[in-house]
C-alpha positions in Angstrom: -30.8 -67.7 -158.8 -27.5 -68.7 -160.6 -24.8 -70.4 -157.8 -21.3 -69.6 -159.0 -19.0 -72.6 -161.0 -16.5 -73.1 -157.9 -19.7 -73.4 -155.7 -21.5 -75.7 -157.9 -17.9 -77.9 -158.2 -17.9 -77.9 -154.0 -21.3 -79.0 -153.7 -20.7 -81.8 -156.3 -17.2 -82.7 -154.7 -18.6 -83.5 -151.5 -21.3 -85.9 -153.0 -18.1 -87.9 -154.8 -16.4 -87.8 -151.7 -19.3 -89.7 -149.9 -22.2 -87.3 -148.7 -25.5 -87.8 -150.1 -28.1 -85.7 -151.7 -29.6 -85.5 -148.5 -26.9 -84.0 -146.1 -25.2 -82.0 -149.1 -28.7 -80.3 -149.9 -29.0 -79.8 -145.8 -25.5 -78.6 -144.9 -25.2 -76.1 -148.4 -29.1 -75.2 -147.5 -30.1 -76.2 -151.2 -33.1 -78.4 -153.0 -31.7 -82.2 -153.5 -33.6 -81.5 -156.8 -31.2 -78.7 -157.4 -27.7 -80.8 -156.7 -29.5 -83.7 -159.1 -29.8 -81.2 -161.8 -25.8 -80.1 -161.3 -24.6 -83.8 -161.6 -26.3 -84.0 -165.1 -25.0 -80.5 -165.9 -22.5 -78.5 -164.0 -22.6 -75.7 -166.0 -25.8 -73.2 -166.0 -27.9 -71.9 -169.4 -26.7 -69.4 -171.5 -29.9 -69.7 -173.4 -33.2 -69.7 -173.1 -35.4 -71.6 -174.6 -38.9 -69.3 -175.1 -39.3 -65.7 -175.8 -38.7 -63.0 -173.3 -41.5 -61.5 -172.1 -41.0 -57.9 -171.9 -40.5 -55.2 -174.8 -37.9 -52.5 -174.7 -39.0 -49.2 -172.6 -37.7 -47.2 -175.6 -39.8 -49.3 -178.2 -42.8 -49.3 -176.1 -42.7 -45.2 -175.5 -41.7 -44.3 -179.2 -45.2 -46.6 -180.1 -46.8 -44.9 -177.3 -45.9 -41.3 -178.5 -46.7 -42.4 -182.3 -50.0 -44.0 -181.2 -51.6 -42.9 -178.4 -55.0 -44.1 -178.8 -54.4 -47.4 -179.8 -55.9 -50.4 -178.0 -53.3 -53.1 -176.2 -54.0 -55.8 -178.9 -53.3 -53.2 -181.7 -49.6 -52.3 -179.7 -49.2 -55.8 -179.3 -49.8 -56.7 -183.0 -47.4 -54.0 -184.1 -44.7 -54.5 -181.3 -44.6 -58.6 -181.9 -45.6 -59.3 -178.6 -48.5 -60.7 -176.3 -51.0 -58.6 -174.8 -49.7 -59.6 -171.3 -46.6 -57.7 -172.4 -48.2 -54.7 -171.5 -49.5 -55.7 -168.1 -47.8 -53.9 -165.1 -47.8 -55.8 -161.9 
């Protein structure tokens, strides 16, 4: 979950004005983990760093209706993608 700028700014104010981790992580019901990370960088990703891990719904149904018979490895070749892709929970 991505916390908003302002709240991130709070959370990081009252820790320079003299709570700790501990009671700032208690009274805003977060991880101390999560403040730590903040104080190195405020500001959240806009990136990621690995692939995403699903496929269009459009690309996958037009391969679908093209090749119906086809094996998940073969669909996974073609599409560019793992076999997990394809794995519905």
């Amino acid at each position: 979950m991505t916390y908003s700028l302002d709240f991130r700014k709070q959370v990081l104010k009252s820790i320079d004005e003299g709570m700790t981790f501990a009671e700032a992580a208690e009274f805003y019901n977060l991880s101390p983990t999560t403040i730590q990370n903040w104080k190195r960088r405020v500001h959240s990703k806009t990136t990621r760093q690995t692939n995403p891990y699903k496929i269009p719904d459009d690309m996958l149904l037009n391969d679908v209706k093209e090749y119906p018979d086809d094996y998940q490895y073969e669909r996974a070749r073609r599409l560019n993608c793992s076999k997990k892709a394809f794995i519905m929970p």
